[in-house]
C-alpha positions in Angstrom: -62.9 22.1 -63.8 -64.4 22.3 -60.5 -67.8 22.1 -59.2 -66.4 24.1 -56.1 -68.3 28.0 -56.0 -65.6 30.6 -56.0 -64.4 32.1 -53.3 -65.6 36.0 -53.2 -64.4 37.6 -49.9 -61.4 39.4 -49.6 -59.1 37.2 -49.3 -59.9 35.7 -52.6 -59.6 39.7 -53.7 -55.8 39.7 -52.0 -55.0 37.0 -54.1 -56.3 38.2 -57.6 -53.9 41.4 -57.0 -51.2 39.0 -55.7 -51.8 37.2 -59.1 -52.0 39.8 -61.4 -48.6 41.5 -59.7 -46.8 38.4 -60.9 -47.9 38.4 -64.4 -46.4 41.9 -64.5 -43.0 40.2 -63.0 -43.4 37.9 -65.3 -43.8 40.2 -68.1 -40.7 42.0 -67.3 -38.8 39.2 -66.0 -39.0 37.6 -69.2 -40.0 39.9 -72.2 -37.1 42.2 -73.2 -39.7 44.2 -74.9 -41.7 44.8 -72.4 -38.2 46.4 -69.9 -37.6 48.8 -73.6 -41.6 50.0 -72.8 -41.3 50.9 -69.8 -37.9 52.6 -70.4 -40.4 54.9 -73.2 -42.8 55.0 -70.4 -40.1 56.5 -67.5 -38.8 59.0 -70.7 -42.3 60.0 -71.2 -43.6 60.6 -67.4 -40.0 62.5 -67.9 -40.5 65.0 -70.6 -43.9 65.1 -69.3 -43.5 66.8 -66.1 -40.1 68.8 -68.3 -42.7 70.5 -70.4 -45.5 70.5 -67.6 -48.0 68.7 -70.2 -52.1 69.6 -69.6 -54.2 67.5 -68.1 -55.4 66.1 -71.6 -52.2 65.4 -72.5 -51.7 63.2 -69.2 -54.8 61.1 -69.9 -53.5 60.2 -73.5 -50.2 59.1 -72.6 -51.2 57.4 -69.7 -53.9 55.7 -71.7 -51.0 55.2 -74.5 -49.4 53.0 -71.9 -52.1 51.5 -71.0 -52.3 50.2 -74.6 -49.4 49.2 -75.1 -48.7 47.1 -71.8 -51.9 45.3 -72.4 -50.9 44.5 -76.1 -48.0 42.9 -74.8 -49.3 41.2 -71.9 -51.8 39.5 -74.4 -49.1 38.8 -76.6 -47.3 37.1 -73.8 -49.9 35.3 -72.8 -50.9 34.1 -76.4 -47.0 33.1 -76.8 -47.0 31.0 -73.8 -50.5 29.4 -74.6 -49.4 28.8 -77.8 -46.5 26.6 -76.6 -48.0 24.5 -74.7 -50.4 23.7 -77.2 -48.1 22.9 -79.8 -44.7 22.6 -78.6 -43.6 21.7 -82.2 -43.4 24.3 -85.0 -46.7 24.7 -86.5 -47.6 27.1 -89.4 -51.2 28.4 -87.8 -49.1 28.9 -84.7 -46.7 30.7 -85.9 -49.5 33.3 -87.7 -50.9 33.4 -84.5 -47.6 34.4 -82.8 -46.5 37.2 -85.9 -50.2 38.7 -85.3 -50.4 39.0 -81.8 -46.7 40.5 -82.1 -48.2 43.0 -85.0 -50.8 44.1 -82.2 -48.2 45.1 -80.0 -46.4 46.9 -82.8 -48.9 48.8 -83.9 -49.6 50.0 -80.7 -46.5 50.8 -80.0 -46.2 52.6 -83.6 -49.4 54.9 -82.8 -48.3 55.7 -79.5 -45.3 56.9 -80.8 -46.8 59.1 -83.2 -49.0 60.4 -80.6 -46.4 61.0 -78.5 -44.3 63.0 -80.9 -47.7 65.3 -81.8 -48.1 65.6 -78.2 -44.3 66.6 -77.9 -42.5 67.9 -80.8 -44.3 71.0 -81.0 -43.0 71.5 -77.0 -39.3 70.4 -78.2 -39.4 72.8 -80.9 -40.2 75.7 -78.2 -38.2 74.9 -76.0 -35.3 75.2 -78.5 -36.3 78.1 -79.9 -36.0 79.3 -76.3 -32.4 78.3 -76.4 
C-alpha cells in the first residue's frame, strides 16, 4: 500500500470510468455468459418497445439487468481472485466458485420469471389479436 493521498480531481474521475469500461470489456471479452445476457438484454429492450411496456415495467427490467450484470461481474471478479490465490484445486475454492456462480443463476432465474409475468400476458394478446 501506499502512503500517497488519492488523487480526487477529474482526471483521477476520467480514469475510474476509463477503468470500470474495461472491466465490462473484460467481462464480455472473456465470460461467454455474460455475451448470452446481453443477447436476453437486446431481446428484452426488443419486445419492450414491441409491446410499448409502462414506465414501471421499464424500471423492473432495467433494474433486472442491473442484477444480473452485477452478479456476474462479482462472480468474475471472485473467479479471478480466486485464481490467483490458489492456482491449485482447492475444495473451499471451489465452494466459493459454485456459490458465486449460484448468485448469478438465481438472478438470472428471477429475472426470467419476472420477465415472463411482465410479458406473457402481452404475448398472449397479441396472439389473440392474430
Amino acid at each position: 500500500m501506499s502512503d500517497k493521498p488519492k488523487s480526487r480531481g477529474p482526471k483521477s474521475r476520467i480514469k475510474s470510468f476509463k477503468y470500470a469500461f474495461e472491466g465490462l470489456i473484460t467481462l464480455f471479452g472473456s465470460e461467454p455468459n455474460a455475451l448470452l445476457h446481453l443477447l436476453a438484454v437486446i431481446t428484452v429492450i426488443f419486445l419492450g418497445i414491441f409491446f410499448e411496456i409502462n414506465r414501471s415495467d421499464w424500471i423492473i427490467v432495467l433494474l433486472l439487468f442491473a442484477l444480473v450484470f452485477i452478479a456476474e461481474l462479482f462472480n468474475s471478479a471472485i473467479e479471478y481472485l480466486s485464481d490467483i490465490i490458489s492456482p491449485e484445486f482447492h475444495p473451499l475454492i471451489k465452494k466459493i466458485k459454485d456459490m458465486s456462480a449460484a448468485a448469478v443463476l438465481i438472478a438470472a432465474i428471477i429475472s426470467t420469471l419476472i420477465g415472463a409475468i411482465i410479458f406473457i400476458p402481452k404475448i398472449n394478446a397479441f396472439i389473440q389479436t392474430l
